[in-house]
mmCIF file of the N, C-alpha and C atoms, coordinates in Angstrom:
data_MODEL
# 
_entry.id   MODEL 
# 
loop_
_atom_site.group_PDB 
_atom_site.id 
_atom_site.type_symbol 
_atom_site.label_atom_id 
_atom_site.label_alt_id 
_atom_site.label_comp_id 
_atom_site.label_asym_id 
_atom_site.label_entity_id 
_atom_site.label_seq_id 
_atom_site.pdbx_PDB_ins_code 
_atom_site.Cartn_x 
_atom_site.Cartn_y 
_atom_site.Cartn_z 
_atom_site.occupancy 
_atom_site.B_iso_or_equiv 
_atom_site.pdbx_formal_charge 
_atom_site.auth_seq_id 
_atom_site.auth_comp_id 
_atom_site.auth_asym_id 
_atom_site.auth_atom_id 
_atom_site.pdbx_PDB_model_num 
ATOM 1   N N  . UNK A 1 1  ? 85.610 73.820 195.849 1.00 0.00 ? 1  UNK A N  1 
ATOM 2   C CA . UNK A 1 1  ? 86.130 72.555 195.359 1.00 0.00 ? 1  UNK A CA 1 
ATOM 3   C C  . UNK A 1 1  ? 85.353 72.107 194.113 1.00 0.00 ? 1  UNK A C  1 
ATOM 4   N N  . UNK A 1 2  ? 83.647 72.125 194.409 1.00 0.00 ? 2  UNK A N  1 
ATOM 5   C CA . UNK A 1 2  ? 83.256 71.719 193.194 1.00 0.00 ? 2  UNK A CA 1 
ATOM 6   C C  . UNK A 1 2  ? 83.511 72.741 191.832 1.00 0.00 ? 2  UNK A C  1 
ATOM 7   N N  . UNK A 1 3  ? 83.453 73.978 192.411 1.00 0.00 ? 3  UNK A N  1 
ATOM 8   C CA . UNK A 1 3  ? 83.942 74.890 191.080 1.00 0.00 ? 3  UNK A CA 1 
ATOM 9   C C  . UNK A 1 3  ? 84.889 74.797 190.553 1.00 0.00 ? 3  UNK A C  1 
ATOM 10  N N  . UNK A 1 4  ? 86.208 74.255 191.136 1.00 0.00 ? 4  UNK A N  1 
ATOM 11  C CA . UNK A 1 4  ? 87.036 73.950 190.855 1.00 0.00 ? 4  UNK A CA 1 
ATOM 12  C C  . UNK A 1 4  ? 87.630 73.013 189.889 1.00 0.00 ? 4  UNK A C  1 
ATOM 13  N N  . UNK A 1 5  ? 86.329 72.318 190.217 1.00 0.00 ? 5  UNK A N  1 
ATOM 14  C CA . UNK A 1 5  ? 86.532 70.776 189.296 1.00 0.00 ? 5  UNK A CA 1 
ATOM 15  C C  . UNK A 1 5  ? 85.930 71.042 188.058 1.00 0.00 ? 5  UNK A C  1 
ATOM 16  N N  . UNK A 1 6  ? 84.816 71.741 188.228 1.00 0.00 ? 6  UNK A N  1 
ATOM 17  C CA . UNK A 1 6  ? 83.895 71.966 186.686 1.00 0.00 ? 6  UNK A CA 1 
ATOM 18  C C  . UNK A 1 6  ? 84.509 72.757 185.873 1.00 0.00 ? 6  UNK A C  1 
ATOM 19  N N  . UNK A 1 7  ? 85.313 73.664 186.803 1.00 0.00 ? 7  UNK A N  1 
ATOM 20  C CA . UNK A 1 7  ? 86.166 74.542 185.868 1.00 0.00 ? 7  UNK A CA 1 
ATOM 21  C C  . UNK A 1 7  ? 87.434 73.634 185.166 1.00 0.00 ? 7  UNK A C  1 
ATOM 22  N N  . UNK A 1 8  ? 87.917 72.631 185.506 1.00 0.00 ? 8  UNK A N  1 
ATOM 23  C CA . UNK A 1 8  ? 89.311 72.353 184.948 1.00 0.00 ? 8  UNK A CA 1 
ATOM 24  C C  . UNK A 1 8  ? 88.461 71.262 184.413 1.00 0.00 ? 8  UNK A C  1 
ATOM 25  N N  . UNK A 1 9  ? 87.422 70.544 184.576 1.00 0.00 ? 9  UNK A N  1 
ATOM 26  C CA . UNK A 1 9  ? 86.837 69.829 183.575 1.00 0.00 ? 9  UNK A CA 1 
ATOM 27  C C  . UNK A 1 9  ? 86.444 70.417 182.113 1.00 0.00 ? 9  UNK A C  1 
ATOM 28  N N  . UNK A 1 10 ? 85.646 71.588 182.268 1.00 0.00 ? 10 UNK A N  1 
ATOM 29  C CA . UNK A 1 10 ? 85.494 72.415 181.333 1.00 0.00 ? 10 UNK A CA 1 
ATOM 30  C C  . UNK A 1 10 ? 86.170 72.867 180.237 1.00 0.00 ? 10 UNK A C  1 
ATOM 31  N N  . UNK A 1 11 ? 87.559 73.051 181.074 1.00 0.00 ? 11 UNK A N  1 
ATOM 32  C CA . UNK A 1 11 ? 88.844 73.631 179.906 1.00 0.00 ? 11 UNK A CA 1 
ATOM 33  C C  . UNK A 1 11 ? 89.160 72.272 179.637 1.00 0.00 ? 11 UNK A C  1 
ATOM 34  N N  . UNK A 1 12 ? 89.360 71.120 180.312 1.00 0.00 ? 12 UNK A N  1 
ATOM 35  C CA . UNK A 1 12 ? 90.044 70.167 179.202 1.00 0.00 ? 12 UNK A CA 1 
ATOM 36  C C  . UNK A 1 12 ? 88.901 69.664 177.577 1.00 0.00 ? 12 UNK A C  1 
ATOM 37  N N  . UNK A 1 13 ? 87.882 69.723 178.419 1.00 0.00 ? 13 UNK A N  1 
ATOM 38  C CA . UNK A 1 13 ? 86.489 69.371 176.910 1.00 0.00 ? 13 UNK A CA 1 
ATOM 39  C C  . UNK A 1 13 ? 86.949 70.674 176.036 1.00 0.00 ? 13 UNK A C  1 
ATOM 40  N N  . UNK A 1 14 ? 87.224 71.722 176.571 1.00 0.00 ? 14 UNK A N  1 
ATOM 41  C CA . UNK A 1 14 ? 87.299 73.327 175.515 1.00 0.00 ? 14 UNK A CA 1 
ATOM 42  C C  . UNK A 1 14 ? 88.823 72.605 174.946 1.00 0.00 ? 14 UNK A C  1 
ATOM 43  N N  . UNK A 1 15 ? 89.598 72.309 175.728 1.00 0.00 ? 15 UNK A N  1 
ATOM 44  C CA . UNK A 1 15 ? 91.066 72.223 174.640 1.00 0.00 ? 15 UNK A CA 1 
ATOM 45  C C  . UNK A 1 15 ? 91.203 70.655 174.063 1.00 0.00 ? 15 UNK A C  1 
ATOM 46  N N  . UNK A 1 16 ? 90.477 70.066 174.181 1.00 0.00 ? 16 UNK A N  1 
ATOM 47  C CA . UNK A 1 16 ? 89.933 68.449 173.626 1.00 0.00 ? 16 UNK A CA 1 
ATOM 48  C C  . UNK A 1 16 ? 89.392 68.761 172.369 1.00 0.00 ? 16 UNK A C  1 
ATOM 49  N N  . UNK A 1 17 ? 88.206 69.607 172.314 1.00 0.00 ? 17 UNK A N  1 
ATOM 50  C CA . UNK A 1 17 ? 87.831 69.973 171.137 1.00 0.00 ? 17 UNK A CA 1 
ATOM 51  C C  . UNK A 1 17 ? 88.210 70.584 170.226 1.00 0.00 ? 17 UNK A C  1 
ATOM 52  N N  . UNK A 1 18 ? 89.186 71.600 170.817 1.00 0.00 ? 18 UNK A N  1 
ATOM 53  C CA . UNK A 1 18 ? 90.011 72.320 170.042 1.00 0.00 ? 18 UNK A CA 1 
ATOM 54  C C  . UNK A 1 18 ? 91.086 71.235 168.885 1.00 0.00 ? 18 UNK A C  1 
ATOM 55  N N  . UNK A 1 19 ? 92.002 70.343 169.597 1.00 0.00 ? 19 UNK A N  1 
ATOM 56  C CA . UNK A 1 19 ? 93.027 69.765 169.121 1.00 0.00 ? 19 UNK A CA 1 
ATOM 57  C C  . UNK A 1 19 ? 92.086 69.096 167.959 1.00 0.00 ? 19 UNK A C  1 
ATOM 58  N N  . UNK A 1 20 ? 90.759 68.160 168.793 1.00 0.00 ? 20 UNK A N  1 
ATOM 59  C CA . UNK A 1 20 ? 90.019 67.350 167.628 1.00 0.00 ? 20 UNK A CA 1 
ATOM 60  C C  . UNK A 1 20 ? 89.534 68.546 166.434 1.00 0.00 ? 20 UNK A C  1 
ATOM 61  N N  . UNK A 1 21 ? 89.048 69.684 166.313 1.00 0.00 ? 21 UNK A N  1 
ATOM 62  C CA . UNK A 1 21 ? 88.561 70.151 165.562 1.00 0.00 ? 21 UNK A CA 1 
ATOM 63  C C  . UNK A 1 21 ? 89.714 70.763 164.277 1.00 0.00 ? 21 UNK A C  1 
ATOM 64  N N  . UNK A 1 22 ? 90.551 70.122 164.734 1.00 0.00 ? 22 UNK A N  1 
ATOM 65  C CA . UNK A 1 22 ? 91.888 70.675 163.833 1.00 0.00 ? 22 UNK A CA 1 
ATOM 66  C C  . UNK A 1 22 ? 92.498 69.166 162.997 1.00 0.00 ? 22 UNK A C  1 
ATOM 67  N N  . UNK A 1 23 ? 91.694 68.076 163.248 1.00 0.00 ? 23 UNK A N  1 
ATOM 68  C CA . UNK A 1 23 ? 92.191 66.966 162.151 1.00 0.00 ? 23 UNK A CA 1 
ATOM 69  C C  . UNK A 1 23 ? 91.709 67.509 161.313 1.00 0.00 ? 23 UNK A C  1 
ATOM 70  N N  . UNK A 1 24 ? 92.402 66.835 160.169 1.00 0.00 ? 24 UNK A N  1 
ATOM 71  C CA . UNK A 1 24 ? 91.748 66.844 158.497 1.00 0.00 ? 24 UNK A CA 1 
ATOM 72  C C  . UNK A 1 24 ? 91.407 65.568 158.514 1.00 0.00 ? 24 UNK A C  1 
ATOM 73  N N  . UNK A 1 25 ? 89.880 65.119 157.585 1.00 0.00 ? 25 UNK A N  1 
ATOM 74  C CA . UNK A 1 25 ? 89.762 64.252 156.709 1.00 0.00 ? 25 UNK A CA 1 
ATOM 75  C C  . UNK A 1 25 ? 91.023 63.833 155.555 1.00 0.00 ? 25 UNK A C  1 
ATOM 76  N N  . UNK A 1 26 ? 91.683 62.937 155.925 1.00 0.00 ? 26 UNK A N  1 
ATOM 77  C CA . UNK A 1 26 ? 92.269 62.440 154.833 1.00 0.00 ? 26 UNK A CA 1 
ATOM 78  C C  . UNK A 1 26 ? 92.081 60.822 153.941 1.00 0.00 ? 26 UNK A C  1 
ATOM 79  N N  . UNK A 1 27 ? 91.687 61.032 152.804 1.00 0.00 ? 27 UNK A N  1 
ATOM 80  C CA . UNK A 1 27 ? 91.106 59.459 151.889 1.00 0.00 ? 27 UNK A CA 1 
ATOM 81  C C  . UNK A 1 27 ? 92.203 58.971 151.420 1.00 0.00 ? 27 UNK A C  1 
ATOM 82  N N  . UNK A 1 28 ? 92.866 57.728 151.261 1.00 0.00 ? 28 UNK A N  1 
ATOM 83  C CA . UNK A 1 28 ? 93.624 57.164 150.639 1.00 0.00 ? 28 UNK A CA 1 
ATOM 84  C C  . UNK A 1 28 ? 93.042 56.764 149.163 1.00 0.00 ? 28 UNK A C  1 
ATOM 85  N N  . UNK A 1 29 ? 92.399 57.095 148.923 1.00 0.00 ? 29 UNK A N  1 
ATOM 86  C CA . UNK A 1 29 ? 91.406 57.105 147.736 1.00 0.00 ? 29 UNK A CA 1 
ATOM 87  C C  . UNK A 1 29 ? 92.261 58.091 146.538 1.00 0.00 ? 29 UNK A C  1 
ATOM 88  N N  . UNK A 1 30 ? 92.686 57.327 145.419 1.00 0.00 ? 30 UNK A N  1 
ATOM 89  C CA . UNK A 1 30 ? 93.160 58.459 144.350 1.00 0.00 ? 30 UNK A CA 1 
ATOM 90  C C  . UNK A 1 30 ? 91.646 59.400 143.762 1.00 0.00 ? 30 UNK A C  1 
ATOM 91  N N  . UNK A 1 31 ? 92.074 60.762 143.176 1.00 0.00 ? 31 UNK A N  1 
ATOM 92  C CA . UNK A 1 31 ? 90.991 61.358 142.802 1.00 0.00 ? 31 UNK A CA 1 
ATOM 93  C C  . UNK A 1 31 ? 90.115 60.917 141.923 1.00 0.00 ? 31 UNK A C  1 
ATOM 94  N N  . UNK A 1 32 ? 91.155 59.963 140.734 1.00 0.00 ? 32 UNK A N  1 
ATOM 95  C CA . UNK A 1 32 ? 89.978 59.236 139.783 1.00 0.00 ? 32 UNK A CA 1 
ATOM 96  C C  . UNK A 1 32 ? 89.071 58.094 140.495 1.00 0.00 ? 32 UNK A C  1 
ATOM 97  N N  . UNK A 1 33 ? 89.071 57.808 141.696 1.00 0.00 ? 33 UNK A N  1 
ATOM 98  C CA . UNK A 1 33 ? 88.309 56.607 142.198 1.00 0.00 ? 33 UNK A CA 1 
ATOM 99  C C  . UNK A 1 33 ? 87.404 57.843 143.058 1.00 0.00 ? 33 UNK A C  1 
ATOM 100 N N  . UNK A 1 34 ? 87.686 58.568 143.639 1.00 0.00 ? 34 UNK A N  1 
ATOM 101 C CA . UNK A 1 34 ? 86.810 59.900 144.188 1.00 0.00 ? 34 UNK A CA 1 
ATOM 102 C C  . UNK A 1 34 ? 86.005 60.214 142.871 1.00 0.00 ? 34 UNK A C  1 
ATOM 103 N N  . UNK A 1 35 ? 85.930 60.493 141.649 1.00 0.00 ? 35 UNK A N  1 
ATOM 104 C CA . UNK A 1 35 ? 84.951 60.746 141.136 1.00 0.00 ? 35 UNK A CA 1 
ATOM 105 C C  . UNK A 1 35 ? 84.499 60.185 140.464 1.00 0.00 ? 35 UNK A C  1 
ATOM 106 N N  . UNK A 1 36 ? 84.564 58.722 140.058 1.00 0.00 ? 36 UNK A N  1 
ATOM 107 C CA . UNK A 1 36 ? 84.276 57.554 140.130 1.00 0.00 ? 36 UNK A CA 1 
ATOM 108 C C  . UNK A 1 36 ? 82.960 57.595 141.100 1.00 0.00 ? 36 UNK A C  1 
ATOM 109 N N  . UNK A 1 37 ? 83.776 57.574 141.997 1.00 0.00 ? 37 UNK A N  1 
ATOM 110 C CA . UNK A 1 37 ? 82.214 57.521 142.971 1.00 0.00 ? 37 UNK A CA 1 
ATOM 111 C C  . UNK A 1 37 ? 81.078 58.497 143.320 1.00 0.00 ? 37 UNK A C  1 
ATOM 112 N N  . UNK A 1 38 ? 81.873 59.267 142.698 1.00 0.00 ? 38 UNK A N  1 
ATOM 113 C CA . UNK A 1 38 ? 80.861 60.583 142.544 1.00 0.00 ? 38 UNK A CA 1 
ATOM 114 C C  . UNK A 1 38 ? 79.891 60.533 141.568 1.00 0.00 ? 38 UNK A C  1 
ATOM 115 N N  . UNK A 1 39 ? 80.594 60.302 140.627 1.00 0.00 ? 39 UNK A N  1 
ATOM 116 C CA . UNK A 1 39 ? 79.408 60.126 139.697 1.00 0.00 ? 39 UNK A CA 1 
ATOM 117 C C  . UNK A 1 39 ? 79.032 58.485 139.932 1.00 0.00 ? 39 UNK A C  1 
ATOM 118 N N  . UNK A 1 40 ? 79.160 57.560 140.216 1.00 0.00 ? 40 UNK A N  1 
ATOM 119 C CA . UNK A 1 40 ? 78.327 56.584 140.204 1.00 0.00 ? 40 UNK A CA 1 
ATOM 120 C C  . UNK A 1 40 ? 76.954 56.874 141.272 1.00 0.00 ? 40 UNK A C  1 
ATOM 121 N N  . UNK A 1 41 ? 77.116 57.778 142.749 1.00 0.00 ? 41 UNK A N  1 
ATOM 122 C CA . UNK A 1 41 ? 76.468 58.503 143.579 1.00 0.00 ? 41 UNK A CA 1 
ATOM 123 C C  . UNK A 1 41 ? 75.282 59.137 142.887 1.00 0.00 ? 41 UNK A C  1 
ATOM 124 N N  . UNK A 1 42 ? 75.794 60.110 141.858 1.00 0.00 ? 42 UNK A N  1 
ATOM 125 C CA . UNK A 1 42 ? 74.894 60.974 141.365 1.00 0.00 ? 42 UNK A CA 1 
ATOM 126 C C  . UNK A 1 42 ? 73.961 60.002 140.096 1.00 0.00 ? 42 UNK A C  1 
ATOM 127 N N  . UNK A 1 43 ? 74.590 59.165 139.563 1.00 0.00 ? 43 UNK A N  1 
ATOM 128 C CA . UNK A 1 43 ? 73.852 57.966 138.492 1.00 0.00 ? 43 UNK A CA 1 
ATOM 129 C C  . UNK A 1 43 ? 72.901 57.639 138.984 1.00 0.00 ? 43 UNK A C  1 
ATOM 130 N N  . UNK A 1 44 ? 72.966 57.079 140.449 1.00 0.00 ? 44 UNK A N  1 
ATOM 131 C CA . UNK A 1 44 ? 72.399 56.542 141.526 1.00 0.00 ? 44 UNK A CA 1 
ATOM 132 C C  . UNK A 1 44 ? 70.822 57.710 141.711 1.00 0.00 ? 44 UNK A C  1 
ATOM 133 N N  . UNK A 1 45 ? 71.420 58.535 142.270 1.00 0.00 ? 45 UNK A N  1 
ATOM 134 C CA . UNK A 1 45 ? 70.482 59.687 142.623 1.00 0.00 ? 45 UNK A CA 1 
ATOM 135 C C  . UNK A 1 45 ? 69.180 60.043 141.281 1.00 0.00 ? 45 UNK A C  1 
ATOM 136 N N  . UNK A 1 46 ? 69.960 60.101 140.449 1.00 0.00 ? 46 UNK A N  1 
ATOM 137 C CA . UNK A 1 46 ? 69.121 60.708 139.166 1.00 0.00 ? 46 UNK A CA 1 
ATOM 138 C C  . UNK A 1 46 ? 68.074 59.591 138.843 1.00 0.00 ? 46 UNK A C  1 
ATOM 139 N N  . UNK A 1 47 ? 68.789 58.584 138.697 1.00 0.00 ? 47 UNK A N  1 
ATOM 140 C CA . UNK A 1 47 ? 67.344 56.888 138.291 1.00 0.00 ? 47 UNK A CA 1 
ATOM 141 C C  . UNK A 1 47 ? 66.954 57.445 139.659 1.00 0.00 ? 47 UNK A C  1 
ATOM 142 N N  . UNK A 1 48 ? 66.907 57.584 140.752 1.00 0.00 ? 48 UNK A N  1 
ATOM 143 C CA . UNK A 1 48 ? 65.979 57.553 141.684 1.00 0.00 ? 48 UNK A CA 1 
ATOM 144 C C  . UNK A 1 48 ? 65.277 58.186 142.005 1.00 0.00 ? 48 UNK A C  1 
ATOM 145 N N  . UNK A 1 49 ? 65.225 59.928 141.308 1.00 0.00 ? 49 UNK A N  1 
ATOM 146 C CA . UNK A 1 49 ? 64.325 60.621 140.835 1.00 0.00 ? 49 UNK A CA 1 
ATOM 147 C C  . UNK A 1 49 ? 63.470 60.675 139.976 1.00 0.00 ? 49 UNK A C  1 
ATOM 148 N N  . UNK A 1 50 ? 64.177 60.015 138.763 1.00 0.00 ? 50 UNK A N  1 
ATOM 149 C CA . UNK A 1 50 ? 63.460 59.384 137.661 1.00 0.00 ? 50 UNK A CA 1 
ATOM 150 C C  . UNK A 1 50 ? 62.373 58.538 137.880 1.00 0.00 ? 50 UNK A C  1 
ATOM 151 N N  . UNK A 1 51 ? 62.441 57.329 138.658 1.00 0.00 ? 51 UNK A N  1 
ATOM 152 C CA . UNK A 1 51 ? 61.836 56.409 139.182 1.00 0.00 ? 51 UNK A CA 1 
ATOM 153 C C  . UNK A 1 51 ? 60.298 57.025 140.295 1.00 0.00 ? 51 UNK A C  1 
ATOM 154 N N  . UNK A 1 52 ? 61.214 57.889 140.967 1.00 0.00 ? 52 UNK A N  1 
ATOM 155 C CA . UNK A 1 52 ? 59.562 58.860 141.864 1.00 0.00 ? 52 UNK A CA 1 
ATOM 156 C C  . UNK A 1 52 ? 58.905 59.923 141.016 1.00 0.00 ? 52 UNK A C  1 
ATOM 157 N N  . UNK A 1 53 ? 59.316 59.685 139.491 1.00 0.00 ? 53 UNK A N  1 
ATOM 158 C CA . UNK A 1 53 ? 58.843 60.982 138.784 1.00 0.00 ? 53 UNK A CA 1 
ATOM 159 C C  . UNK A 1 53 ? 57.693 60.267 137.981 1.00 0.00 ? 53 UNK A C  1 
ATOM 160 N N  . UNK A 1 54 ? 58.075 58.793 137.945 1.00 0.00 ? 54 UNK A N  1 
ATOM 161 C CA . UNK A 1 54 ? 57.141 58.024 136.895 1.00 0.00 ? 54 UNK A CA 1 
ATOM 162 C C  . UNK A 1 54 ? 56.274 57.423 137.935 1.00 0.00 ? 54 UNK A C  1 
ATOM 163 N N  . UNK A 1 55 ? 56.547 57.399 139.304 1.00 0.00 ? 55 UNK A N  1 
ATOM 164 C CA . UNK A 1 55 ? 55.425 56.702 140.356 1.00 0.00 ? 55 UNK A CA 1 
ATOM 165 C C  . UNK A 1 55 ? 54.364 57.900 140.474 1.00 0.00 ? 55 UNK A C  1 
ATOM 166 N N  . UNK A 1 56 ? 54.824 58.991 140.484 1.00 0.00 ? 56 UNK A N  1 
ATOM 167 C CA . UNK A 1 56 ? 54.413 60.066 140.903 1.00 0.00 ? 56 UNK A CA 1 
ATOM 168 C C  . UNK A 1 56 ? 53.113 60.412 139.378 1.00 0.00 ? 56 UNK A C  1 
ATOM 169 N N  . UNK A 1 57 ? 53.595 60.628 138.103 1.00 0.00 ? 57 UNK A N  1 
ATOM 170 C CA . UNK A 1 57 ? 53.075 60.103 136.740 1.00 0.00 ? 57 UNK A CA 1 
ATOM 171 C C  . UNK A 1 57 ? 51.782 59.259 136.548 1.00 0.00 ? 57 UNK A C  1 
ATOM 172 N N  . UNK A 1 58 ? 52.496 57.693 137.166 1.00 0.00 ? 58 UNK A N  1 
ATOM 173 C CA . UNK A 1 58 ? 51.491 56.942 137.480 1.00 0.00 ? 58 UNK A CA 1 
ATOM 174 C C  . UNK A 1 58 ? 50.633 57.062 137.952 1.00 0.00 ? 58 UNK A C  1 
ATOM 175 N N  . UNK A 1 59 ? 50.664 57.318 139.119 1.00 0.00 ? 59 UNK A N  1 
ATOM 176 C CA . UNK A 1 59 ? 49.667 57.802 140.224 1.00 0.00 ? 59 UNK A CA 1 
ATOM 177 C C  . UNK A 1 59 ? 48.618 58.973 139.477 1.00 0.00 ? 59 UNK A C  1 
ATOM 178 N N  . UNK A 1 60 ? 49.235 59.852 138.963 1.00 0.00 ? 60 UNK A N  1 
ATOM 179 C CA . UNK A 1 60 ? 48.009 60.972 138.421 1.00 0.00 ? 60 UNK A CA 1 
ATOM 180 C C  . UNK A 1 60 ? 47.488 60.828 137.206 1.00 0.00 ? 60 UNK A C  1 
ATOM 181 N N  . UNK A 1 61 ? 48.325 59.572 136.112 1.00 0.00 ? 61 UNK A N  1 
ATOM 182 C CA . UNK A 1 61 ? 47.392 59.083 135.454 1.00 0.00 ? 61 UNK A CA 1 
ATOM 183 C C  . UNK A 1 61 ? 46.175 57.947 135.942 1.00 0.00 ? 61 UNK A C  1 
ATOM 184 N N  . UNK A 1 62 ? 46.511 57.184 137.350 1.00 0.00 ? 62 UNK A N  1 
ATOM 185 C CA . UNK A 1 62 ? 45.380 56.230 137.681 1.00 0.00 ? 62 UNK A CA 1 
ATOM 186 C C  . UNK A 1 62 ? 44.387 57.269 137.800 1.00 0.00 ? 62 UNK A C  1 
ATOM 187 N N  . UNK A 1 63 ? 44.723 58.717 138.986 1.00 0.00 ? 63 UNK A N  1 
ATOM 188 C CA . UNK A 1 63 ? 43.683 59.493 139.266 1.00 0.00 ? 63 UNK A CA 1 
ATOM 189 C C  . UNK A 1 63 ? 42.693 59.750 138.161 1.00 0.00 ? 63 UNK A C  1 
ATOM 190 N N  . UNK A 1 64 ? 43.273 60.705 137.231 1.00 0.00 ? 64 UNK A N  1 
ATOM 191 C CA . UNK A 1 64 ? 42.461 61.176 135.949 1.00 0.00 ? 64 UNK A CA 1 
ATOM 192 C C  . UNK A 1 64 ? 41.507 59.426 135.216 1.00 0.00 ? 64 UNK A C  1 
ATOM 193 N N  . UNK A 1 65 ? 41.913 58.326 135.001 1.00 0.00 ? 65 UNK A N  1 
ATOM 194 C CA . UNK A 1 65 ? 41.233 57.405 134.993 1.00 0.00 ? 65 UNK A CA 1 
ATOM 195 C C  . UNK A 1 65 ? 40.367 56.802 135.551 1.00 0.00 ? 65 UNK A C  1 
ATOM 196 N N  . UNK A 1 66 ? 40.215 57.254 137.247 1.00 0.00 ? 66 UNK A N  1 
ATOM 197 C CA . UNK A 1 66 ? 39.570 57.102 137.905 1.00 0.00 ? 66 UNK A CA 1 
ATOM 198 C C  . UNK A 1 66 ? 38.455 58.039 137.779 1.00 0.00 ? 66 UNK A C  1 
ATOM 199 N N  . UNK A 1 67 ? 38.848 59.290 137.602 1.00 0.00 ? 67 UNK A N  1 
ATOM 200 C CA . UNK A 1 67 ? 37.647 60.163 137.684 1.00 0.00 ? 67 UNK A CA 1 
ATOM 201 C C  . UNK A 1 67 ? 36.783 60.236 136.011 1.00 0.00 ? 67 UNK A C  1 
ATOM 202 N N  . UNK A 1 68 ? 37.351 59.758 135.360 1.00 0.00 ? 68 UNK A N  1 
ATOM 203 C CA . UNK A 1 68 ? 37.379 59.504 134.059 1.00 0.00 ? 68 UNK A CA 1 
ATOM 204 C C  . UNK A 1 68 ? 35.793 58.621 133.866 1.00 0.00 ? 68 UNK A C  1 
ATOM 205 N N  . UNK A 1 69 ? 36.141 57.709 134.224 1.00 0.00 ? 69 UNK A N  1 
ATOM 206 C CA . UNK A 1 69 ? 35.044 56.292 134.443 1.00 0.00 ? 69 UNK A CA 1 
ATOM 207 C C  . UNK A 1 69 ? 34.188 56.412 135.531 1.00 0.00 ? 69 UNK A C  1 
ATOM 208 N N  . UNK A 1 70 ? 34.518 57.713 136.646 1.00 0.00 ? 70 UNK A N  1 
ATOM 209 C CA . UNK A 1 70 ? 33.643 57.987 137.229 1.00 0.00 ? 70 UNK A CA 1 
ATOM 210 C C  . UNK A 1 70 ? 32.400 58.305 136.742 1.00 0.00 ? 70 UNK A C  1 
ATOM 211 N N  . UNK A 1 71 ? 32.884 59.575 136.007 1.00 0.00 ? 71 UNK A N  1 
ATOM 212 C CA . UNK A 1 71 ? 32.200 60.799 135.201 1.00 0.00 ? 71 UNK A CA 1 
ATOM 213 C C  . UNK A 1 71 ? 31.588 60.097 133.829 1.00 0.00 ? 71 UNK A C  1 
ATOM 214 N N  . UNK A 1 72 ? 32.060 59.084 132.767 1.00 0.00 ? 72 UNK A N  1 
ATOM 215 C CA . UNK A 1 72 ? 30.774 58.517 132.113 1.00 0.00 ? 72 UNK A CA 1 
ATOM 216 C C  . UNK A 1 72 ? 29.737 58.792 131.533 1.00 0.00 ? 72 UNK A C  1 
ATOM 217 N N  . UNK A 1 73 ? 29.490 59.427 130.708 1.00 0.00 ? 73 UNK A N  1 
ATOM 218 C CA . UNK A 1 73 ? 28.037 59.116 130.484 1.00 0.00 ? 73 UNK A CA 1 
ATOM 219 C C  . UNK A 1 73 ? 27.099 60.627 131.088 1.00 0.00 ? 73 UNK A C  1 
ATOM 220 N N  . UNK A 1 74 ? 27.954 61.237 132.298 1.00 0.00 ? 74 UNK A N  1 
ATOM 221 C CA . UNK A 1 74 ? 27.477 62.112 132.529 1.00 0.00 ? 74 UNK A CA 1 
ATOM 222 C C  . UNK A 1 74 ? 28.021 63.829 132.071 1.00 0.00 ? 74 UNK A C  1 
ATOM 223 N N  . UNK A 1 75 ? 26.846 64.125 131.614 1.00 0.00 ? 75 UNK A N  1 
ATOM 224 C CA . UNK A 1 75 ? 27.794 65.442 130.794 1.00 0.00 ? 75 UNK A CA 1 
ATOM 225 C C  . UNK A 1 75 ? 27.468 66.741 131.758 1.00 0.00 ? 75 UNK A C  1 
ATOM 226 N N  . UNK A 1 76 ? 26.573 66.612 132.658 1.00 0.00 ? 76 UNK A N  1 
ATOM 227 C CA . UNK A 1 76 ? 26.744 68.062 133.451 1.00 0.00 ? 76 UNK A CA 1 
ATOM 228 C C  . UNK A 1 76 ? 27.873 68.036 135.279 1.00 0.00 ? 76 UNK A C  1 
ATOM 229 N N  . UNK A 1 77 ? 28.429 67.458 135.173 1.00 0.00 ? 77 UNK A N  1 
ATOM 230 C CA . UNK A 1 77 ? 29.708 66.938 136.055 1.00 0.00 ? 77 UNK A CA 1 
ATOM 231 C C  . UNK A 1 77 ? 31.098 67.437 135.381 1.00 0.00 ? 77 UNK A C  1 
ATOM 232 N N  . UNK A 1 78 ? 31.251 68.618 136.950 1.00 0.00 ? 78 UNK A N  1 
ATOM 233 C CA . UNK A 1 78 ? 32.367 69.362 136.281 1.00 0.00 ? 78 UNK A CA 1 
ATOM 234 C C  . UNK A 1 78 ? 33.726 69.588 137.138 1.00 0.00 ? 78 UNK A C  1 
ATOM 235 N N  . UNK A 1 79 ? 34.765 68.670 137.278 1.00 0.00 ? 79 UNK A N  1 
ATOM 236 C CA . UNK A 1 79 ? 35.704 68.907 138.608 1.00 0.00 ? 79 UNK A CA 1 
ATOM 237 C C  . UNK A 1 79 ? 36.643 70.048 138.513 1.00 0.00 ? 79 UNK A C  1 
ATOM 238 N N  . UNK A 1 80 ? 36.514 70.603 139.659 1.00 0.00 ? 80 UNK A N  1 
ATOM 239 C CA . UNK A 1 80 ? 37.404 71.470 139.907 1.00 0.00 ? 80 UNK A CA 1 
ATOM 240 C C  . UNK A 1 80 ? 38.230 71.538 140.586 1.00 0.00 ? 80 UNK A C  1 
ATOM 241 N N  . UNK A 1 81 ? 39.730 71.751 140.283 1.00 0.00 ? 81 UNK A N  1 
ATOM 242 C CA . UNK A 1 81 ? 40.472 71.448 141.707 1.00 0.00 ? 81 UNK A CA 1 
ATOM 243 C C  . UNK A 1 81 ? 41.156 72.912 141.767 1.00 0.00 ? 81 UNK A C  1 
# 
């Protein structure tokens, strides 16, 4: 009985998934508003690389300034990374 049940439970999830795995995505969206948003997406993306490229910039010019004003005055101090 219980095999019975797991089994016809089983096939309806197997043919459930089946029917669902056969929709299409469809957008009511014309294509010029699809890439519209595509590229406003990718506009998006690029300043926001841009933006971690100059934090990133920043950051290793504070470093070198830091070690900069460390070092001073002293001429046998030699970093190596």
């Amino acid at each position: 009985m219980k095999a019975k049940l797991l089994f016809t439970l089983g096939s309806i999830l197997m043919l459930g998934a089946c029917t669902y795995a056969d929709q299409r995505f469809v957008t009511n969206q014309s294509p010029e508003e699809l890439r519209a948003n595509a590229a406003a997406v990718n506009a998006a993306e690029r300043a926001e690389r841009a933006e971690r490229r100059a934090e990133r910039r920043q950051e290793m010019m504070d470093t070198a300034d830091a070690i900069k004003r460390a070092n001073e005055g002293s001429k046998r101090i030699y970093i190596i990374r």
